[in-house]
Structure formats: structure tokens, C-alpha cells
C-alpha positions in Angstrom: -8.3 274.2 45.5 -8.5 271.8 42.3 -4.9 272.9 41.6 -3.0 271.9 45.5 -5.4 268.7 45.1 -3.3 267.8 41.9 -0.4 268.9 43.4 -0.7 266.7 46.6 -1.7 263.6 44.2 1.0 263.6 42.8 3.2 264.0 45.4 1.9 261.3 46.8 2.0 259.0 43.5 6.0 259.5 43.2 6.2 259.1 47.0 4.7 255.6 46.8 6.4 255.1 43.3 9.9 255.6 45.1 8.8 253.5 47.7 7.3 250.5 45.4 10.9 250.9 43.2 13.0 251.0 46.1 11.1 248.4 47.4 11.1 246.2 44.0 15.2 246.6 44.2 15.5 245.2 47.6 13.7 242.4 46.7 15.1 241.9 43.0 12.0 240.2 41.6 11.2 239.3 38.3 7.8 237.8 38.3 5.4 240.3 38.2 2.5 238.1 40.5 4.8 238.7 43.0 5.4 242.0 42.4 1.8 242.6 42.2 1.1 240.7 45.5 3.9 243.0 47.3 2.2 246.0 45.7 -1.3 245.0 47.2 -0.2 244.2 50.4 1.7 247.8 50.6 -1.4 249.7 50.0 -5.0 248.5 50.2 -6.8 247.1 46.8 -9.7 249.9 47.6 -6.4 252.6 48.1 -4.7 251.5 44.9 -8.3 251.4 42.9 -9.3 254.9 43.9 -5.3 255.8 43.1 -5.2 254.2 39.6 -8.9 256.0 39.2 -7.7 259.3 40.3 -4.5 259.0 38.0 -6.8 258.1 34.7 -8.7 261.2 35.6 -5.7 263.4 35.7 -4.1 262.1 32.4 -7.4 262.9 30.9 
């Protein structure tokens, strides 16, 4: 169960990775406040904390 759990994670991290770059190269910006403001209002701040949570965990 643990293992497809992982699996699925990261799926979904390089899904939304793809998306954020793709995303980023539409847009062409620079400034990363406005990166970061695009990146919160793609995904939730609670979404993105638990995500950034959930990769920390996995790396360790």
C-alpha cells in the first residue's frame, strides 16, 4: 500500500511540475514573486504545504 502511495505522489508531483514549467514558459517570467503568486493560485497554499511536507518525507 505504502509502495502505490509513493508511486501515485510522485506521479502527481511531475504531473504538476510539467504543468508549473509549461506554465512558467508560456508566461516567460523572471521574477520569482510572480512565479510564486502563479504557483499559489494553481494549487491551494494548504495543497502545496501538505505537497512540499509529503516530498520532505519521501526524500528522507
Amino acid at each position: 500500500m505504502r509502495k502505490y502511495q509513493l508511486k501515485t505522489q510522485k506521479k502527481l508531483y511531475s504531473a504538476t511540475d510539467n504543468l508549473y514549467l509549461r506554465f512558467l514558459i508560456l508566461k516567460k517570467r523572471k521574477n520569482i514573486l510572480n512565479e510564486l503568486s502563479t504557483l499559489v493560485a494553481m494549487t491551494s497554499i494548504q495543497h502545496w504545504i501538505k505537497m512540499m511536507n509529503d516530498f520532505f518525507i519521501i526524500q528522507l
